[in-house]
C-alpha positions as CSV (number, residue, x, y, z in Angstrom):
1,X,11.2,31.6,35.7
2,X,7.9,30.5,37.0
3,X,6.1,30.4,33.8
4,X,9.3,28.8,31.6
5,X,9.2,26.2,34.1
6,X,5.9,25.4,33.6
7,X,6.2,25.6,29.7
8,X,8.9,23.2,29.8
9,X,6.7,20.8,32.0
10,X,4.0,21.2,29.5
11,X,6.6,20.4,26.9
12,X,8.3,17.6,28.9
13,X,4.0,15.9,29.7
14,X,3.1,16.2,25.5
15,X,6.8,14.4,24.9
16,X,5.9,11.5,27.2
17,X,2.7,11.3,25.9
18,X,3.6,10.9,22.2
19,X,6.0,8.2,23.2
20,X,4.4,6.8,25.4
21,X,1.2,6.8,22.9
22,X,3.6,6.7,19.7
23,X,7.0,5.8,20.6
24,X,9.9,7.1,18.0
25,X,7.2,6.6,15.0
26,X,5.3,9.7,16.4
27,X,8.4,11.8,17.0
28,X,9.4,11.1,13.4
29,X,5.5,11.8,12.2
30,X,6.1,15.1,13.5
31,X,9.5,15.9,12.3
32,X,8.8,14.3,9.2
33,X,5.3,16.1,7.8
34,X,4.2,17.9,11.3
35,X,1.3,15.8,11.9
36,X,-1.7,15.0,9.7
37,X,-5.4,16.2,9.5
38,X,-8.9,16.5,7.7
39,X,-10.8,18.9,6.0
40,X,-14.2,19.4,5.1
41,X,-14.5,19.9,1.0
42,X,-16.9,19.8,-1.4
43,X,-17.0,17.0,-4.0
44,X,-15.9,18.8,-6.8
45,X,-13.2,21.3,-4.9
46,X,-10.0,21.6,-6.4
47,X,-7.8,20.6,-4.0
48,X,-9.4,17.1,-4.7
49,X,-7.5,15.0,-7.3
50,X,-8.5,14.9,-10.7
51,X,-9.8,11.7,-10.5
52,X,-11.4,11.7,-6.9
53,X,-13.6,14.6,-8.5
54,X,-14.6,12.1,-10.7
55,X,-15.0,8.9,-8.8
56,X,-17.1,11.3,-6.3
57,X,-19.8,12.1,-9.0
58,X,-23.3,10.6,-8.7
59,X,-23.9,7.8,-10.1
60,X,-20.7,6.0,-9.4
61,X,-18.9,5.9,-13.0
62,X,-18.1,2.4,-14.1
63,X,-14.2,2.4,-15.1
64,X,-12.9,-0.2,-18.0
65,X,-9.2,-0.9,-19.0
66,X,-7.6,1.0,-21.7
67,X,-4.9,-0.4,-23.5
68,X,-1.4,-1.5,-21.6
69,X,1.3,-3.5,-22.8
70,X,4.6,-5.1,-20.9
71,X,8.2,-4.2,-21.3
72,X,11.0,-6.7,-19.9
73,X,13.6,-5.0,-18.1
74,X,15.3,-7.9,-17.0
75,X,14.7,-11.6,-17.2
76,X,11.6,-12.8,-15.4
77,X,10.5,-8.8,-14.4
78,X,8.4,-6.7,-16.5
79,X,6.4,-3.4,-16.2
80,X,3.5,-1.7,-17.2
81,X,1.1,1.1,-16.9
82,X,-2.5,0.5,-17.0
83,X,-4.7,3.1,-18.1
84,X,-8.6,3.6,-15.9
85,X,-10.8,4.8,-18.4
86,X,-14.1,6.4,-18.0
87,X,-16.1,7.6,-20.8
88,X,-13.2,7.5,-23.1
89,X,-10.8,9.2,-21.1
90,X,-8.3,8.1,-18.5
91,X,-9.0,8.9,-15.0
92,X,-6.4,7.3,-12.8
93,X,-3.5,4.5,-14.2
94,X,-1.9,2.1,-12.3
95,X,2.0,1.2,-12.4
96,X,2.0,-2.2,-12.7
97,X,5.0,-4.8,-12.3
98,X,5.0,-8.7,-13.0
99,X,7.4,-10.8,-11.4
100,X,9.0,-14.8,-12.2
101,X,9.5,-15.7,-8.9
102,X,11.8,-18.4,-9.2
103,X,14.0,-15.5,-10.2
104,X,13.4,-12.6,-7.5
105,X,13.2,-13.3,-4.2
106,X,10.2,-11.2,-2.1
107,X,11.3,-9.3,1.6
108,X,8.9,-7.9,3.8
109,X,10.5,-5.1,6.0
110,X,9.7,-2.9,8.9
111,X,11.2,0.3,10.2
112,X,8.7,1.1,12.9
113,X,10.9,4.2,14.1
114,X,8.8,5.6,11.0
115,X,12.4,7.8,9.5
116,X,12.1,5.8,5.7
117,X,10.2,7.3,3.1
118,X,10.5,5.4,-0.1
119,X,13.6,7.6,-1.2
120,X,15.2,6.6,2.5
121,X,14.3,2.8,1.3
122,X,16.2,3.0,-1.8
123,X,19.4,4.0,-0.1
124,X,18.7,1.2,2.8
125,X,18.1,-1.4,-0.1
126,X,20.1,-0.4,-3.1
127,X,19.6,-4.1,-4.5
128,X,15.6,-3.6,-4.4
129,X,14.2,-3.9,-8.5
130,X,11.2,-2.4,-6.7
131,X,10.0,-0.9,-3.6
132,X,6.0,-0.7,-2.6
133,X,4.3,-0.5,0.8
134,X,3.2,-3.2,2.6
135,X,0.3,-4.2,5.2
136,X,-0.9,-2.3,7.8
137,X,0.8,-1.1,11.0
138,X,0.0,0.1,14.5
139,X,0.4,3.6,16.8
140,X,4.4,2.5,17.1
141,X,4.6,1.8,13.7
142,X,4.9,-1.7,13.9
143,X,2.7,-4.9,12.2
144,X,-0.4,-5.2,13.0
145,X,-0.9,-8.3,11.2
146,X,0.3,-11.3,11.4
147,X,4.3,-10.9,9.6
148,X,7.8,-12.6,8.8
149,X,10.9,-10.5,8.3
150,X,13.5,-12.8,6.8
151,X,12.5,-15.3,9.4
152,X,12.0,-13.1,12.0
153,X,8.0,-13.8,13.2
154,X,6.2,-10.4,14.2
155,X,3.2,-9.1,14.5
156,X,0.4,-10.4,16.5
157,X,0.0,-14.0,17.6
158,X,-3.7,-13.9,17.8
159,X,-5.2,-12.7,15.2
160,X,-8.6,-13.3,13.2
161,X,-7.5,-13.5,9.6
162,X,-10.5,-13.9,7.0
163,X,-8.7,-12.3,4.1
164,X,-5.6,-13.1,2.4
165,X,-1.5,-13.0,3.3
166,X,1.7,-13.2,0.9
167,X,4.3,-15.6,1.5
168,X,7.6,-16.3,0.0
169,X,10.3,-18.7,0.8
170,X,13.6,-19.6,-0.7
171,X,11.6,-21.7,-3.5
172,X,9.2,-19.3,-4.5
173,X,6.0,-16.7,-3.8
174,X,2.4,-16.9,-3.7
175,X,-0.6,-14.7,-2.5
176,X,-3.2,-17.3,-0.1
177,X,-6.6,-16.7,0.2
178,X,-7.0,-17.2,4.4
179,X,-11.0,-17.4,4.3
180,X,-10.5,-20.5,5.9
181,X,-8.7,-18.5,8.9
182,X,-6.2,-20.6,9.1
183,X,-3.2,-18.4,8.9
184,X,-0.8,-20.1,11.0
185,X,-0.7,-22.3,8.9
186,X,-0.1,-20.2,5.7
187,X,2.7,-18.7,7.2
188,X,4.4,-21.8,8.2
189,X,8.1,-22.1,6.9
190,X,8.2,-18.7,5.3
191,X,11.0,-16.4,5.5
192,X,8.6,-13.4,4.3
193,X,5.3,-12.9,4.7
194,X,2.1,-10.5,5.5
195,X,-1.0,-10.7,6.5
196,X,-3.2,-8.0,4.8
197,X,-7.0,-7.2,3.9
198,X,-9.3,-6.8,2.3
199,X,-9.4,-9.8,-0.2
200,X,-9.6,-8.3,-3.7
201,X,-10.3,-11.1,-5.6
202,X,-10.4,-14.8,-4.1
203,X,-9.7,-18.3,-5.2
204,X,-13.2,-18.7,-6.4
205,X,-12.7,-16.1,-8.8
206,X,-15.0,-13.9,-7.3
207,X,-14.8,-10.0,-5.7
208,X,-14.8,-10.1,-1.8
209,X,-15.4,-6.6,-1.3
210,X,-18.7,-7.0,0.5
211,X,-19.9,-3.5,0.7
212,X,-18.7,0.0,-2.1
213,X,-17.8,2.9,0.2
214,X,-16.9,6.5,-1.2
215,X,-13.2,5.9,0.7
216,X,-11.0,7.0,-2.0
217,X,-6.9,6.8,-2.1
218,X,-4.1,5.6,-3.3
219,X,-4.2,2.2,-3.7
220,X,-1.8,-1.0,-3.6
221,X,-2.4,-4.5,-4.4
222,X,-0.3,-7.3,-4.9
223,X,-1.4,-10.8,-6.7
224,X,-0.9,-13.4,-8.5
225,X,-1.7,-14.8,-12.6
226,X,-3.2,-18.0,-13.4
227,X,0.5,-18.3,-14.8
228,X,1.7,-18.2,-10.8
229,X,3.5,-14.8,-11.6
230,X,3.4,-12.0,-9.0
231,X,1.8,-8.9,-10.0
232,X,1.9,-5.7,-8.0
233,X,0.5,-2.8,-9.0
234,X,0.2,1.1,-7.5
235,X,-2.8,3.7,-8.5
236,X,-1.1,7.2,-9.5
237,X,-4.1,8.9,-8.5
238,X,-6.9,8.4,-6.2
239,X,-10.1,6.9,-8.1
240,X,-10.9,3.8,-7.0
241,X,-12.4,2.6,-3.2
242,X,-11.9,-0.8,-2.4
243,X,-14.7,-2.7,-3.9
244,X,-15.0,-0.8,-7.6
245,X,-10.7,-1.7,-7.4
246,X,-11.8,-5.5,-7.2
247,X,-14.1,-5.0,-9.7
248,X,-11.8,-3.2,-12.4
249,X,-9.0,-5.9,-11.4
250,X,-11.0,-8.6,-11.9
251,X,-12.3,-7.7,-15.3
252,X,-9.2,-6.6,-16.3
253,X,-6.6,-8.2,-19.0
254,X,-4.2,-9.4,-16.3
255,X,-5.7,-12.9,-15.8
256,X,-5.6,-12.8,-12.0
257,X,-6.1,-15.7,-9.9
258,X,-6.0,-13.9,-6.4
259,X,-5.5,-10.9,-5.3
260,X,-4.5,-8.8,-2.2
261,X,-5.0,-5.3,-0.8
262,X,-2.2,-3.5,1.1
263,X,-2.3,-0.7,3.0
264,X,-3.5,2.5,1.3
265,X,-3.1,6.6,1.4
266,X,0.2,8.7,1.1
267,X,2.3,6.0,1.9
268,X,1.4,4.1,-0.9
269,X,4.3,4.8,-3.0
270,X,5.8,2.2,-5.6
271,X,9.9,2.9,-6.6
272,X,11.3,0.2,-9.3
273,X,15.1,0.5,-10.4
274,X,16.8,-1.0,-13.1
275,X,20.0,0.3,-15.2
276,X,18.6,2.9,-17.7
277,X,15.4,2.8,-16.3
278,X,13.3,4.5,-12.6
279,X,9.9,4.9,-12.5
280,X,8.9,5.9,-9.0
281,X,5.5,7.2,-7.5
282,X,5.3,9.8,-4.4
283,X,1.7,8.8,-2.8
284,X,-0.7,11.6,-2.0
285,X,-4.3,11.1,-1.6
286,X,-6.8,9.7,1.0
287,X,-10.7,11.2,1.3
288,X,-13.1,10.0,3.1
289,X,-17.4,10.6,2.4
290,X,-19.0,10.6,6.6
291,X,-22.5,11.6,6.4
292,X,-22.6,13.1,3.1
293,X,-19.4,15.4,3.9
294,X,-16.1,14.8,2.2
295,X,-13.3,14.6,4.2
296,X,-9.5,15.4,2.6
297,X,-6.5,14.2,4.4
298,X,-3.5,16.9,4.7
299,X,-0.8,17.7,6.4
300,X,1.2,20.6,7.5
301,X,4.3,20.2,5.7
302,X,2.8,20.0,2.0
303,X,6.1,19.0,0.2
304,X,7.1,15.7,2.6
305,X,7.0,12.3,1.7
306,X,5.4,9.7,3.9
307,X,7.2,7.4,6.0
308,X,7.0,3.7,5.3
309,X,6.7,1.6,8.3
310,X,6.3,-1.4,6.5
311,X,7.4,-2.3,2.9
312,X,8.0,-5.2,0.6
313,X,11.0,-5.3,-1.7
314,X,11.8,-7.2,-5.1
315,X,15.7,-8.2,-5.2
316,X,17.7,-10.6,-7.9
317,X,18.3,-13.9,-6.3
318,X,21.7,-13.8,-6.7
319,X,22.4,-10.7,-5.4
C-alpha cells in the first residue's frame, strides 16, 4: 500500500507538472504522438528523407524550378505543384495555392488544447477550400506572436516584430513587411491576422534570411504576387532551410512581391477541398546539424499526425 501510494503521488507530481508547464496542450502531446525526441544520424542515413540526404551533401546543392502550371478549381482559387530540381531531378515539390481575395475570405485560428490535427480541422471547418498551419505558438499551445481570431486580439502585447505579419479584413488580404516594427499598427482594424518570421522575401525585393543554417523541415510560406493574389505554398519533403527557401522563392516563376514564413516541422501540413478534388499533405520532417551532428526529430507513436495549435483557413465569402 505504501509503495502504490507513493507511485500514485509520483504520478499525481509529473501530472501537475505538465499542466502546470503545458496545460491541456501537453496532455494532448502525449495522448496524441507520446511525446517527441532527437536522434543522432548520419547525413546520409535512411531514416532521413530523400531530399534531406540531399540538401545535407557538401557543397550545399543549388535547387532551380522545374516546370508547374495552375489549374482553377473554382473562381479566383487555383493550385499547383512546383517541382525543386537539382541536377535534373526533383528533390522536394511544393503544393502551392493562389488565392483572389476579394473572393475568399482568410481566418486565422487557435486550438491551444492541441486535440486538432489537420484531419480534426477539416471536420471543425467543413467550409475551409484549404487548411495550412499558421505562426508560431508557446508551451500551452497558444500565439506567441502578436494575432487576431475573427476579431478576437491574442497573443502578446509586447512584442519586437522585425519581420512580416498577414492581415485580412472584410475588404481584402495582404502579407506586410514589419521591418519598420511597427506592428500595432499593421494589425489595426483586422479581423485576422498573424505575426510570423522570418521575412522570406521583403518589399525591397530582396532575401532577408541573414544567415543559411543546415535546419531542414517541412516548410510553409504564405505571400503575395505583384498581381496582390495570395499565394501559399507547403514543401512535401524536407529540403530546403530557411534562407536557400527565400532564395528558390525568389527566383522562382511566381512573381512574388513579399513573402512570409510560418511555422515549420510535422505540423506543417496543407489540406485543400473542393468538389471532385483533395489534395492533402501529412507533415513529417524536422533535422537539425549542432556541431557537425545531425539531429532527426521522432516521436514514439510513428503513425500520428501532429496537432495544429494554430492554423489559417481559406473559405468562400459567401458561405
Amino acid at each position: 500500500m505504501a509503495c502504490l501510494a507513493l507511485l500514485l503521488l509520483a504520478a499525481a507530481g509529473v501530472c501537475w507538472f505538465i499542466w502546470e508547464r503545458n496545460g491541456a496542450y501537453g496532455f494532448n502531446v502525449l495522448w496524441r504522438r507520446g511525446g517527441t525526441y532527437w536522434v543522432n544520424v548520419e547525413p546520409d542515413d535512411p531514416r532521413l528523407s530523400p531530399g534531406m540526404r540531399v540538401a545535407l551533401t557538401v557543397p550545399a546543392p543549388k535547387a532551380t524550378s522545374g516546370p508547374m502550371s495552375w489549374q482553377e478549381r473554382e473562381k479566383g482559387f487555383e493550385v499547383a505543384e512546383l517541382p525543386v530540381m537539382v541536377d535534373g531531378r526533383e528533390v522536394d515539390s511544393i503544393l502551392l495555392a493562389r488565392i483572389d481575395p476579394a473572393q475568399y475570405r482568410f481566418v486565422v485560428r487557435n486550438a491551444p488544447a492541441g486535440d486538432k490535427g489537420i484531419d480534426e480541422w477539416e471536420r471543425a471547418v467543413p467550409q475551409a477550400r484549404l487548411i495550412v498551419n499558421g505562426s508560431f505558438f508557446g508551451l500551452k499551445g497558444l500565439p506567441d506572436t502578436p494575432f487576431i481570431s475573427e476579431g478576437t486580439v491574442m497573443g502578446p502585447s509586447r512584442y519586437n516584430a522585425r519581420a512580416g505579419a498577414f492581415v485580412a479584413d472584410e475588404h481584402g488580404a495582404g502579407v506586410t513587411d514589419l521591418r519598420d516594427g511597427n506592428w500595432q499598427q499593421a494589425l489595426a482594424g483586422a479581423t485576422n491576422a498573424m505575426v510570423s518570421y522570418p521575412l522570406l522575401i521583403g518589399d525591397d525585393g530582396q532575401t532577408h534570411v541573414k544567415t543559411d543554417s543546415r535546419w531542414l523541415a517541412n516548410r510553409s510560406f504564405i505571400a503575395q504576387d505583384r498581381q496582390g493574389r495570395i499565394v501559399i505554398g507547403t514543401t512535401k519533403d524536407a529540403f530546403f532551410s530557411l534562407a536557400r527557401l527565400a532564395v528558390f522563392l525568389k527566383e522562382s516563376p511566381l512573381d512574388l512581391k513579399v513573402a512570409l514564413n510560418l511555422d515549420g516541422g510535422p505540423l506543417a501540413c496543407q489540406s485543400v477541398r473542393f468538389p471532385g478534388y483533395e489534395r492533402k499533405l501529412y507533415a513529417l520532417w524536422e533535422s537539425q546539424m549542432v556541431d557537425d551532428q545531425v539531429k532527426l526529430l521522432r516521436w514514439p507513436m510513428s503513425d500520428a499526425t501532429w496537432a495544429m495549435a494554430i492554423v489559417l483557413t481559406v473559405e468562400p465569402k459567401n458561405d
